[in-house]
N, C-alpha and C positions, 0 to 999 in steps of 0.2 A: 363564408357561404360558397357552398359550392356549386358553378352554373353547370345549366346542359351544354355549354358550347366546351366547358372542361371536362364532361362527362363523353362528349364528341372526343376530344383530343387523345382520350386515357382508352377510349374504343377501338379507333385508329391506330395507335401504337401497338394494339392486344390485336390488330386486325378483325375487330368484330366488327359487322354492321348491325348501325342502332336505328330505330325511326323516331321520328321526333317525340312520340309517348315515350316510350324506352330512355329517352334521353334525360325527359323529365321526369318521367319516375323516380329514376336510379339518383339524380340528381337530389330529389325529396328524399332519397330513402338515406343517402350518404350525409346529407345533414341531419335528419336525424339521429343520423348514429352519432354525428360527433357533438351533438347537443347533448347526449345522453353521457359524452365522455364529459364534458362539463361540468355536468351535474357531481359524477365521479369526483371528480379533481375538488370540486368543492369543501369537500368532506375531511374532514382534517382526521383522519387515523395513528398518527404518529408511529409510524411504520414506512420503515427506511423502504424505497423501489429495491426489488429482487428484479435481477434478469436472469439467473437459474434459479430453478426451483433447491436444488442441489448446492452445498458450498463447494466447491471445484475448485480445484486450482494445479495449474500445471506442474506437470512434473518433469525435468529436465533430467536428462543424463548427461554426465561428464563428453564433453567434444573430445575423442581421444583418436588420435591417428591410428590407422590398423594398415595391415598387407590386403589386397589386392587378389583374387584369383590370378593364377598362372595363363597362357592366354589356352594352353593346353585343359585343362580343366573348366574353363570359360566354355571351349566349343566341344566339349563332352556330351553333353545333352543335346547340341543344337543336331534339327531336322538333317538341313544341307551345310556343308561348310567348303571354301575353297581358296589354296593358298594364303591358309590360314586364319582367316576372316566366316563370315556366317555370308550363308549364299539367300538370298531372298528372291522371289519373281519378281521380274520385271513388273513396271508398274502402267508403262506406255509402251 
């Protein structure tokens, strides 16, 4: 079950203000939803849980060490550069 004073707490954190109907309502409304999950779970389907709709599965590529840009090639494209580094605005 779930109270208005847990429907207060979950308000709070989201930073909403609720008034006391609000509190209860949402509280009526959130048990009924999960009575309704319930009733769900009840039902014997024989049908394994999917958590993607999709079969997925990752695809790894080979960890292979490589070269590095030059630092010259690195600061080719950059805006400003100085003393061979990237030059950025001051931030204070």
């Amino acid at each position: 079950m779930i109270t208005p004073d847990q429907v207060e707490h979950v308000g709070r954190l989201a930073r909403i203000k609720l008034s006391g109907d609000e509190k209860k309502r949402y509280a009526e409304q959130l048990n009924d939803i999960l009575d309704y999950f319930e009733k769900i779970d009840e039902l014997e389907t024989d049908v394994e849980p999917t958590y993607h709709v999709l079969a997925l599965h990752n695809v790894f590529r080979e960890d292979a060490a490589s070269g590095s840009l030059k630092q010259v090639e690195a600061l080719a494209n950059a805006p400003k550069e100085k003393d061979g580094y990237f030059k950025a605005p001051r931030i204070m």
